[in-house]
N, C-alpha and C positions, 0 to 999 in steps of 0.2 A: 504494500500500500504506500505512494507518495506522500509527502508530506503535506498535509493539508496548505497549510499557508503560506504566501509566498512574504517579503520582507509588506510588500505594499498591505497585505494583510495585518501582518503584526502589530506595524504603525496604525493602521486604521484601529483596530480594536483597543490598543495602549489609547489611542487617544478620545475615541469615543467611553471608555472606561474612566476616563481620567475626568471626564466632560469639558475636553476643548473645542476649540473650533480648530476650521479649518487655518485658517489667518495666523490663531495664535503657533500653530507647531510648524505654520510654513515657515515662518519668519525665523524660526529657534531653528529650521531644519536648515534656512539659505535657500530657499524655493519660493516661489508665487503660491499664493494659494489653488488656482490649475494646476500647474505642475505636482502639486502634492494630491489633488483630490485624481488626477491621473496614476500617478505612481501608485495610492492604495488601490485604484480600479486593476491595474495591471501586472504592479509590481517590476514596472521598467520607468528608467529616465536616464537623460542623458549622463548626470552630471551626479555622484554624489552629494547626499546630504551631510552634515554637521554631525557625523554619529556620535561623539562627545555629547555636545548640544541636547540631543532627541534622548539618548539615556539619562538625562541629567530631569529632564522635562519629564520623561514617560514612566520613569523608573526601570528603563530596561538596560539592560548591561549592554553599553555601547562596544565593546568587544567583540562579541554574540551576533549583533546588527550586525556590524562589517561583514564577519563571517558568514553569516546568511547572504547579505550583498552578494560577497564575493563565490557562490556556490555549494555553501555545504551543507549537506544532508545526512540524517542520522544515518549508522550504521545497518543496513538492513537485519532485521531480526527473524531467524528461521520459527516460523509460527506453528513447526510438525507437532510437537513435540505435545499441542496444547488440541486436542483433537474437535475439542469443546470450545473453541475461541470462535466468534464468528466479528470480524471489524463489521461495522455498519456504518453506509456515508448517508445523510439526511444534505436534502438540497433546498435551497432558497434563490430562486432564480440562479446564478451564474454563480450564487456560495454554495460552498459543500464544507461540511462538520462530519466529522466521524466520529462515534463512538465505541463501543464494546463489548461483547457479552462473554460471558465466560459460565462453563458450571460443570455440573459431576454430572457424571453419565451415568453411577449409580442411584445417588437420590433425586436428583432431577432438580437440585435446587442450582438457581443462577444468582450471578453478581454481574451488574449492568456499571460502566465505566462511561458516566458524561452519559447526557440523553440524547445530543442533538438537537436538531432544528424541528423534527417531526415526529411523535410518538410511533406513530401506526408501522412503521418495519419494526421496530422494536418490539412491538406488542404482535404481530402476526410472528415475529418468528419464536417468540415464547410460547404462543397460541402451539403451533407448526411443532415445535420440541416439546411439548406438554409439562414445561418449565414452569417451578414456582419461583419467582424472583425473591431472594433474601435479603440482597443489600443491594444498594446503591450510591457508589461512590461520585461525589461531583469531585473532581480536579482541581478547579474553579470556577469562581463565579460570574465570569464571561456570560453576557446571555444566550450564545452561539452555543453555550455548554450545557446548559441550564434548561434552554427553552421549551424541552418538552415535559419537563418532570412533573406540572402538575397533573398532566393525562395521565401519567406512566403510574403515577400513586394515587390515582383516583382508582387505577384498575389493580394495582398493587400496594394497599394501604400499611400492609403490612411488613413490606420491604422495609429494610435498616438502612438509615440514611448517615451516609460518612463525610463530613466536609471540612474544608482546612477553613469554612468562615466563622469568624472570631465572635459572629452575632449567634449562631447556633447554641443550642442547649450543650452543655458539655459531656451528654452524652453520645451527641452523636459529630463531636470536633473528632477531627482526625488527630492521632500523634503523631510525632515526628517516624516516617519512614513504615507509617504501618500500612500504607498501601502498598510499598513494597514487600513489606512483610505477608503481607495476605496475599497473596499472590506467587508469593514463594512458595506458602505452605499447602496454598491447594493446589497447585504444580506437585507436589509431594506425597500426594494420599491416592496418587495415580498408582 
């Protein structure tokens, strides 16, 4: 699976997140406000932006930006091994969001990773696997991430909801590294 987003992406959401305008993060980037409202449609421009600047502004590690500019893409990860993973990409016009299911093929129970833009593949392919969803991890809380969770637990009220937002009950704040951690361990019980 590609990378969802391209750098024009990233800046776009850093700064609709942040609640800027266009103007304010052109000006910090050394761009036109065009020029930037093009670059997040496309994720091309002629001319580097201020990555200093734009981390400074977005809170995003101007390092990382470059890097992304300049080409790189994570490492591809062999998904054999996970027989039960299925990614799912939700579209919104010319956006695409992927999420992710994961569960045991003996109890039938799932963990849903990010909802997407759109419940209904999520929820036909639980339907489709006769999957009862247990958790629900959000990432973060982008609304590209988010956007479909309240269908997803209107149908799944019972799901465990996991999140790193600091506004959450603390029962259900994530700890440090326990998404990875759960996901180690049910890799494990295969």
């Amino acid at each position: 699976m590609e990378l969802e987003d391209h750098l024009g992406d990233v800046l776009m959401k850093a700064r609709v997140h942040a609640g800027l305008g266009l103007e304010a993060v052109a000006a910090v980037a050394g761009w036109t406000p065009a020029e930037l409202a093009e670059f997040e449609r496309t994720g091309r421009n002629t001319r580097p932006p201020d990555f200093a600047a734009l981390g400074r502004l977005l809170g995003l590690a101007p390092a990382k930006l470059e890097a992304l500019a300049r080409g790189w893409r994570p490492a591809p990860v062999d998904l054999a091994r996970w027989r039960e993973l299925r990614p799912i990409t939700t579209h919104a016009g010319d956006f695409a969001v992927n999420c992710y299911l994961v569960w045991d093929e003996v109890t039938r129970e799932a963990a849903l990773f990010d909802t997407g833009l759109d419940a209904a593949p999520v929820l036909d392919l639980l339907a489709r696997e006769q999957l009862q969803l247990r958790h629900l991890f959000l990432t973060h809380g982008h609304a590209d991430h988010v956007a479909a969770q309240e269908a997803v637990r209107a149908r799944h009220p019972k799901a465990r909801l996991h999140t790193g937002a600091r506004t959450a009950p603390v029962d259900q704040r994530l700890r440090p590294n326990e998404f990875i951690q759960w996901m180690n361990s049910f890799g494990r019980r295969r």
